[in-house]
Structure formats: C-alpha cells, structure tokens
N, C-alpha and C positions, 0 to 999 in steps of 0.2 A: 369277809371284810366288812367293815365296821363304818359308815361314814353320818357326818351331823347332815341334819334336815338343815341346811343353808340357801340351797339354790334356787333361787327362782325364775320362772321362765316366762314367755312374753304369753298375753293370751291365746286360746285358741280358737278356733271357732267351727260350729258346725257346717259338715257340707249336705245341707237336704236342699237342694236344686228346687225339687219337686212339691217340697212342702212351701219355701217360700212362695215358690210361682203361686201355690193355692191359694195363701195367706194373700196375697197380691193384688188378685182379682176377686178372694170375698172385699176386699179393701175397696176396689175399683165399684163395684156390685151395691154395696153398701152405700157410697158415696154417690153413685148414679139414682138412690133411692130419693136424697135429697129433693130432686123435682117431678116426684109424684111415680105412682105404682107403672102408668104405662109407661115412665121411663127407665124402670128396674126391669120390667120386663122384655122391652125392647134389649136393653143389654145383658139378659140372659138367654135370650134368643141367639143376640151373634153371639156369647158365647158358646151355644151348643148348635149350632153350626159351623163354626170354627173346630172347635173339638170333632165332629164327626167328618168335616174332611179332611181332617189330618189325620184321624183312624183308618179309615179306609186306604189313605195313599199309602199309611203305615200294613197294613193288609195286603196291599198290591205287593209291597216291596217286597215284604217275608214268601209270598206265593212265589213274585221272579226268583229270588234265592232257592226256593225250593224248589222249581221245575228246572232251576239249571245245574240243581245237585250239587250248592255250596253247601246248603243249612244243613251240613250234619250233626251230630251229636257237641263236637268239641266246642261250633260255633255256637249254637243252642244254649250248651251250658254259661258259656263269656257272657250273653247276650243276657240270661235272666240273671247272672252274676251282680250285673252294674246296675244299681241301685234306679237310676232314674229309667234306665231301661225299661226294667222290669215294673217298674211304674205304669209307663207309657203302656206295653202288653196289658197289664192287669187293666187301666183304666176303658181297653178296648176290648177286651174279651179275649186275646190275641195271645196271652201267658201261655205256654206249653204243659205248664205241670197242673196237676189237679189239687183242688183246695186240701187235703188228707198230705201229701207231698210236700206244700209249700208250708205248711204248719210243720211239719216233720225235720224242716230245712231251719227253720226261723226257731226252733225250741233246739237243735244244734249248735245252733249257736250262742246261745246262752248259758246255754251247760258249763263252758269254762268258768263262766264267771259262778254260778251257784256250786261248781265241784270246787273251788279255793275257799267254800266256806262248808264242803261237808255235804253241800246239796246237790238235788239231781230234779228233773222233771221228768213224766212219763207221762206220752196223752192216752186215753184214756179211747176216745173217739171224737170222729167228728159227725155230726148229727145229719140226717134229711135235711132239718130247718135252719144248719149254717152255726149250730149250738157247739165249740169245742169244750171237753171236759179234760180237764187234767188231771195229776195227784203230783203235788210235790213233795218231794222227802229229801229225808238227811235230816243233818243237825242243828237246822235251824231254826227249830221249835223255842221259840220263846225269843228269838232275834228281834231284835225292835226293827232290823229294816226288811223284816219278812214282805209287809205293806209292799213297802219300797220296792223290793225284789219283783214280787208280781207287776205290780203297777207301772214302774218304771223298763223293767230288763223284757218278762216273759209279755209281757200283755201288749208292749207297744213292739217287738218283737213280728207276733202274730198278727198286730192289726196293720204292720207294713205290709208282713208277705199275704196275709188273706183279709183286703179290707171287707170281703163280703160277710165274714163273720158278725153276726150277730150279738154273741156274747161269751164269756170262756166262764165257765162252773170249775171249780175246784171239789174234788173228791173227800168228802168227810169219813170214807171207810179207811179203818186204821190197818191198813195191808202194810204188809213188812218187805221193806226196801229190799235189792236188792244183795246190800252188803252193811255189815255192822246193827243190824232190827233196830233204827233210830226210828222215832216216829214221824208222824205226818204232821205238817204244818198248821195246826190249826185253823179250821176254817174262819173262824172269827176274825182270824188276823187278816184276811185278804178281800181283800173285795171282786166279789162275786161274779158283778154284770156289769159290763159296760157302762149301762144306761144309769146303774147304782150313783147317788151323792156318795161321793168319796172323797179322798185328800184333793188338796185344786191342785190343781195341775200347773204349778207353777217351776216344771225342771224342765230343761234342753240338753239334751245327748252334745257335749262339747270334744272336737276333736284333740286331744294334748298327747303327740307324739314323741315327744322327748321321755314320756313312761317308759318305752318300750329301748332307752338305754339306759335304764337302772341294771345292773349289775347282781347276781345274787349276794344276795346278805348285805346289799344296799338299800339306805333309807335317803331319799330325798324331800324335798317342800317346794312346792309350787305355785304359783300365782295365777290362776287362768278364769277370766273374767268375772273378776270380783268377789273369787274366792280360794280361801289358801286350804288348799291340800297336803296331804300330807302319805307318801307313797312307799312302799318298802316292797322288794322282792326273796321269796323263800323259794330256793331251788327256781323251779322253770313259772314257780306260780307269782304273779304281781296280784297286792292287795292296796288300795282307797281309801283314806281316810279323810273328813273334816279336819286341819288343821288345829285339833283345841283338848286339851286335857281338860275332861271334867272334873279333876282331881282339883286344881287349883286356877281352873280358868285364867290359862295363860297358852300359848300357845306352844307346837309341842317340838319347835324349830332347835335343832339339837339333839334328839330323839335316839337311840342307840338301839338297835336290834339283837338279840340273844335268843337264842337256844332255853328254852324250859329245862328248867332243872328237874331229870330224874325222865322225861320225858323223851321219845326217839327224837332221831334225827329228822327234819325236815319241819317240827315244832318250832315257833316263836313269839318271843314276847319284846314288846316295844316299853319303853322306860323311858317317863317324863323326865327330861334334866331338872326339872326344876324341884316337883314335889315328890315324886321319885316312885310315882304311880305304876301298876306292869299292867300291860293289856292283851291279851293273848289274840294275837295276830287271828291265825287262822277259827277262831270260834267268835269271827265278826266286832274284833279287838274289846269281848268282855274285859271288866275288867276282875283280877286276879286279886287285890288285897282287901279290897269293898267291893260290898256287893250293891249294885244298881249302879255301880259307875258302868260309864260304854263309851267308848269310845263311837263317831259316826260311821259307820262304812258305806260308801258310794257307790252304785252300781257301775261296773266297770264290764264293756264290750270291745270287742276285735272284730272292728268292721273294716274291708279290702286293706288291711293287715297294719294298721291304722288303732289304737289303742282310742275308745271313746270314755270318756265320763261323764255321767246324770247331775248337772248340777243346777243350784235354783236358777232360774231363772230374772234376769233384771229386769226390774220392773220397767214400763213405760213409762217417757216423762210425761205429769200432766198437761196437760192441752196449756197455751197461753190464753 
C-alpha cells in the first residue's frame, strides 16, 4: 500500500528524567558560582551528601529485597530495564551487571537500527582501563551518516549503559563480516575518543510514537519539534528521513514508496513528487539517478517499545 507523506503530528519530546535532573543542578551549581568559589562549594558539598544518602538508603532497600528473597532474577532484570533506574544503580555502584554485559546490552539495541541499513556492530573488548573497542560492518561504508551512527546511536548508547567508559576505539582491521564480506566502516569516518573535537553535539533522542503506526509500504511526514521528517516502513523494518529532496530542494511531502526495479522483494525506493528524484531506502536513501544526491537519514531507536529519533537540537533563547 502506497500512501502520500501528508500527516503530521504534534511534537514529541524526550523522556531522560535523569539527564534533565543533571542539566538542572550543573544549572543550580553554576549559578551558586555567582557569589564566589566558597559558595560553589558549599553547594557541591550538600550535593554530594545528599546523593550519598540517598545511595546508601537505596543499598539498604536492594539488601531488604534480597534477604527476604523478592529480588530474584525477573525483578532484577524490570529494575535495570527502566532507564532511570538503572541510572540511579549505576550512579551508586549498586548496577547488577558488569561493564562487558551492559556494553553487550546497549550495542543490542542498536542493532535494529544499523541492520535496516545493512549494518551490524561487534565489540571487540572491553579494556582493564574502561577502553571499549568495536568494529562496525555492513554496508555502510561511504554513508555520510556513518559519523552520525556512531556518534548519535552506538556511542551515546554505551555511555548511558557504561558511563565509566572512558573512551570507545573503532577497529581499523578489515575482517570480513559476518554475512555478504561488506567492508568495514572507515575509521576516518567516525570519531574515535570521547574526549576527540568532533561534530557539536547539538541532537536530542526525541520520543515520536505515532512511527511505530506506519503500516508496511507506508510513507508518512511528520512534524516533531521543529523539524519535518519524513518516514516510510519496508516489511517489519521503519526507516528516517530529513524531510527535503536534495534533488530540488523542496520538500518530499507526497513521496511514493516502490519496490526497485529488477531487485528482490523487501527492496525500496522513495520518489520525489515533485523532481521525480529515486532514493533507495534501505542503502541510507542514496540516491539512485545522480550521484552525490542523499537523501538524510536519522538515527532511529526502540527504547521501552517507544520509537526515538536523533534530531537537532533547538537552540537556546538568547539571554535578554
């Protein structure tokens, strides 16, 4: 079924509890800086005794649950399941799984989204000194959002579930995947270390659940805070676009999904109404009639079953 990119939907908005609360009190922290160094530190004091007795009573509580033989396995897993949960654990020491496990868990999840474009991660290890190494493969050698991919999906990924990580290295040995011998993603393309000058970091994982009732061989368009997407589903797989044909810089609201000619089943390509552009969905909407057109593709996650998208960020107003 065949439908135009017309609808659009209200915005969305991210649920990170945990990172606002951060953003909140470096805000609070900063602004107590205002009347001189002993009064920043006076309020980083009660913050880290605040925080230590709220670990600790969180410590008691997991102990009672565990000598009265609740905390088994099933509630265990619910408990580092929920996002700020598992915050709270990690921020105390108190997480169940070890750093190798929770990398293990955090690059699972990702996967969906790098396997609708042909890609896969594989870690590689994790270090003595907190150093995880990957290798990414698949098809996505030469993807302009390869950056984007690491940067946005795998890397913020792993610094939720292991913020002790230090830094993630990407494997420059060209080992052969394993399925289809695609190559490995070029190291140049990805930034390396943490600590590296990289792209600014100006995107937010935005919640937009109205994706996950796209239909197959449905195209829709979206509106979610301050920027128009544009979304189409092949078989069980949902793919993310920028809203914009760089064919004729207009937007691509109308858009028709089809099958590649000559190509299996489960192939598609998207086709600007207007300039009549084809973009091949799944090889990260290249485009098909010229070469260096591309369409955007957004990094797209399934978080507590929940469809997220990587999108920029709005800027701050300035100050009056």
């Amino acid at each position: 079924m065949e439908q135009p990119a017309g609808a659009r939907v209200t915005d969305g908005q991210p649920d990170d509890v945990v990172g606002r609360a951060g953003e909140q009190v470096e805000s609070l922290l900063t602004a107590s800086s205002v009347n001189g160094v002993a009064a920043r530190e006076r309020a980083e004091e009660l913050v880290r005794t605040l925080t230590s007795l709220y670990g600790e009573g969180l410590a008691r509580m997991l102990r009672i649950l565990d000598a009265a033989g609740v905390l088994e396995q099933p509630l265990r897993d619910e408990l580092v399941a929920d996002e700020v949960v598992a915050g709270l654990l990690l921020i105390h020491g108190l997480h169940p799984d070890d750093v190798r496990t929770r990398v293990e868990s955090a690059l699972a999840s990702v996967r969906p989204y790098l396997a609708t474009h042909g890609g896969n991660v594989q870690l590689l290890e994790v270090t003595d000194d907190a150093v995880v190494r990957l290798r990414l493969l698949g098809h996505c050698d030469g993807c302009p959002s390869s950056s984007v991919t690491l940067e946005l999906a795998v890397e913020s990924a792993v610094q939720a579930a292991a913020p002790e990580i230090t830094s993630i290295e990407v494997s420059a040995g060209a080992a052969k995947p394993a399925t289809g011998g695609a190559p490995v993603i070029p190291v140049s393309a990805l930034r390396v270390r943490l600590g590296d000058a990289g792209p600014d970091r100006s995107s937010q994982w935005v919640a937009v659940p109205e994706l996950g009732q796209l239909g197959a061989g449905e195209v829709g368009g979206f509106s979610v805070s301050g920027s128009d997407l544009l979304a189409c589903r092949i078989g069980a797989d949902l793919f993310v676009f920028a809203d914009h044909c760089p064919g004729c810089e207009a937007t691509m609201a109308g858009a028709r999904l089809q099958r590649r000619a000559g190509q299996p089943v489960g192939s598609g390509v998207l086709t600007c109404p207007r300039c009549r552009s084809h973009y091949d969905v799944r090889q990260a909407g290249a485009g098909i009639d010229t070469d260096g057109l591309h369409l955007t593709p957004l990094p797209l996650l399934l978080r507590d079953d929940v469809f997220t998208v990587a999108l920029p960020r709005t800027p701050e107003p300035a100050p009056a």
